[in-house]
C-alpha positions in Angstrom: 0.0 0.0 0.0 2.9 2.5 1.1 4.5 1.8 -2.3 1.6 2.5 -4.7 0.6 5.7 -2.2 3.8 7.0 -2.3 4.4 6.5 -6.3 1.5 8.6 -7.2 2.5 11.3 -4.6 5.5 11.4 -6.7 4.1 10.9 -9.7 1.5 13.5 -9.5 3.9 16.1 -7.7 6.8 16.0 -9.8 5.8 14.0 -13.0 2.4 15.4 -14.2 2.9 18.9 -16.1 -0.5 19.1 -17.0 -1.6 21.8 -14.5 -4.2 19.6 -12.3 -4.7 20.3 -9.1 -3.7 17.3 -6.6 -6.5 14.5 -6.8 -6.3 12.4 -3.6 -9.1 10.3 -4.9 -6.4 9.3 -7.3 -3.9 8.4 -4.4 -6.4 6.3 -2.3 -7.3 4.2 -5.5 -3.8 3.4 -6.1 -2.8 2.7 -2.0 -6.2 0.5 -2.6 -4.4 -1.6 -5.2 -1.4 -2.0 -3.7 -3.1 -2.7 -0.1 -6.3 -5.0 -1.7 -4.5 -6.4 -4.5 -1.2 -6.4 -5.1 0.4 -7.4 -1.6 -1.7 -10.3 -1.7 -1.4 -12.1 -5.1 2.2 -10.6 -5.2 2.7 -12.6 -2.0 1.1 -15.7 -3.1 3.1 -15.6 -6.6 6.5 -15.1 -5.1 5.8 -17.4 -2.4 4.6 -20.2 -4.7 7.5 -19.3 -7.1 10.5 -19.5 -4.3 9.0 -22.7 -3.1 8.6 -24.4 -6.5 11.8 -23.3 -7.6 14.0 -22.9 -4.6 17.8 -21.7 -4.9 20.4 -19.4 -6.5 21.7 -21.0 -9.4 22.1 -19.4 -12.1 19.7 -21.7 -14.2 16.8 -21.1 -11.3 17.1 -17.8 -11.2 17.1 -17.2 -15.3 13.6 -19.3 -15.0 11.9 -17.5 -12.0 12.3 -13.8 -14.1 11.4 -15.5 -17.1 8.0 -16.8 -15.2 8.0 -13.3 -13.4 8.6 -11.6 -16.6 6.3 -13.5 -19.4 3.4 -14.6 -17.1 2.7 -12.7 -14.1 4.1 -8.9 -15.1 1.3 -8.8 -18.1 -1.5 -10.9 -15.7 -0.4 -8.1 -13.1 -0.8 -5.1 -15.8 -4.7 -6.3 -16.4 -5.2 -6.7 -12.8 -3.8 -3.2 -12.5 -5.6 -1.1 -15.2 -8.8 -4.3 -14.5 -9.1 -2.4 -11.0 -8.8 1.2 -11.8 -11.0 1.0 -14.5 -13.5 -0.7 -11.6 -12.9 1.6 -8.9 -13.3 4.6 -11.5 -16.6 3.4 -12.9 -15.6 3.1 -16.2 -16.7 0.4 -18.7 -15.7 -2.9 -19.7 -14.9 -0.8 -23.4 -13.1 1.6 -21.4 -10.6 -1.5 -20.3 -10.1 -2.8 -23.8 -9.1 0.2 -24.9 -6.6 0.9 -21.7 -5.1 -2.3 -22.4 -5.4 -2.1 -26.5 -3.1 1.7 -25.3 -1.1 0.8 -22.4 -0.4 -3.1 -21.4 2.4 -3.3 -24.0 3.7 0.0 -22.6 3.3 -1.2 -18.9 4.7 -4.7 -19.8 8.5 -3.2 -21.4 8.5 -0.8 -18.9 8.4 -3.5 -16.5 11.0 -5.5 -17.7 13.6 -2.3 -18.0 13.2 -2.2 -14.0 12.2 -5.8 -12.9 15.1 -7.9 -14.9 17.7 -6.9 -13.7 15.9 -6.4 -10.2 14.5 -9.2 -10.0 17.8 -11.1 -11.2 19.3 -9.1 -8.2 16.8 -10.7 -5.9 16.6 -14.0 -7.0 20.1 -14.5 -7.1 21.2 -12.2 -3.6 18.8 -11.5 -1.5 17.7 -14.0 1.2 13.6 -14.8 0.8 13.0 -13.0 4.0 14.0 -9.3 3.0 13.1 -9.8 -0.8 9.7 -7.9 0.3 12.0 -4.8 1.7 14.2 -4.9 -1.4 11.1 -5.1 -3.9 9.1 -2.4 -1.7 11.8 -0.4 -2.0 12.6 -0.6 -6.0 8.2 -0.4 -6.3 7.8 2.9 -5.1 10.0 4.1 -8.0 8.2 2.1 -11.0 5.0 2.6 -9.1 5.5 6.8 -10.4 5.9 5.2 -13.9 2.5 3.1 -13.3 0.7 5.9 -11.5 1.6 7.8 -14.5 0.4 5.2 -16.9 -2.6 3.9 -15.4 -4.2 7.8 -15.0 -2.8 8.8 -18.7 -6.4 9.4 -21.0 -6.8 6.9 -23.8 -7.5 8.5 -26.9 -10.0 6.9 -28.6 -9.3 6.1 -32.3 -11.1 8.9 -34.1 -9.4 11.8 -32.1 -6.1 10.1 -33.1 -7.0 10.1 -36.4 -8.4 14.2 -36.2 -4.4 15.0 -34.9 
């Protein structure tokens, strides 16, 4: 929750330069997320993960950011932009379109962070302060998705009026 709270803060302080006053309806949807969704199915994934694939070979860790990387980060990117469309009463249209826009943006953004992060983890950082490492990294991509999951999608026709 402090991670996705603390991302928009950021994001919306010193990333948005579009002149909007501060919306802390915006903040408490994303600490939601992070507090409702993500701190539970993050810590069932990694938990199942580490115990199905326990170690620090090379080999092991190479497979768990592949798994990290091709399955969960784009099930985690629906479940993101899924839950604010929800809590902002949009449309199941609405969510299409936010993923048509922004999954494949959300999913290569993640992999610039969580690669070599994750390979980091995996590979150094003993199972009981991999939370504290990944909390730490998530506040700083969680700007990057506060900024991406609140950015307008343009629907098709006013791209094609620019």
């Amino acid at each position: 929750m402090t991670g996705f709270t603390l991302g928009d803060v950021l994001a919306q302080n010193f990333v948005n330069d579009d002149g909007a006053p501060y919306d802390v309806m915006r903040t408490i949807r994303l600490g939601s997320f992070g507090f409702l969704v993500h701190g539970t199915t993050g810590h069932y994934f990694y938990g199942m993960l580490d115990s199905k694939m326990p170690g620090t070979k090379p080999a092991t860790v190479a497979a768990k950011v592949l798994i990290d990387q091709t399955l969960w980060n784009p099930i985690f990117g629906c479940m993101f932009f899924g839950y604010l469309n929800l809590v902002e009463g949009k449309s199941l249209q609405d969510y299409k379109k936010k993923l048509e826009a922004d999954l494949a943006t959300a999913v290569m953004g993640s992999w610039a962070v969580w690669v070599p992060a994750h390979t980091i983890n995996f590979a150094f950082v003993p199972p009981a302060q991999r939370l504290l490492y990944i909390n730490s990294i998530q506040i700083g991509y969680n700007v990057f998705l506060s900024f991406l999951g609140n950015k307008k999608v343009e629907d098709a026709e006013e791209v094609k009026e620019l």
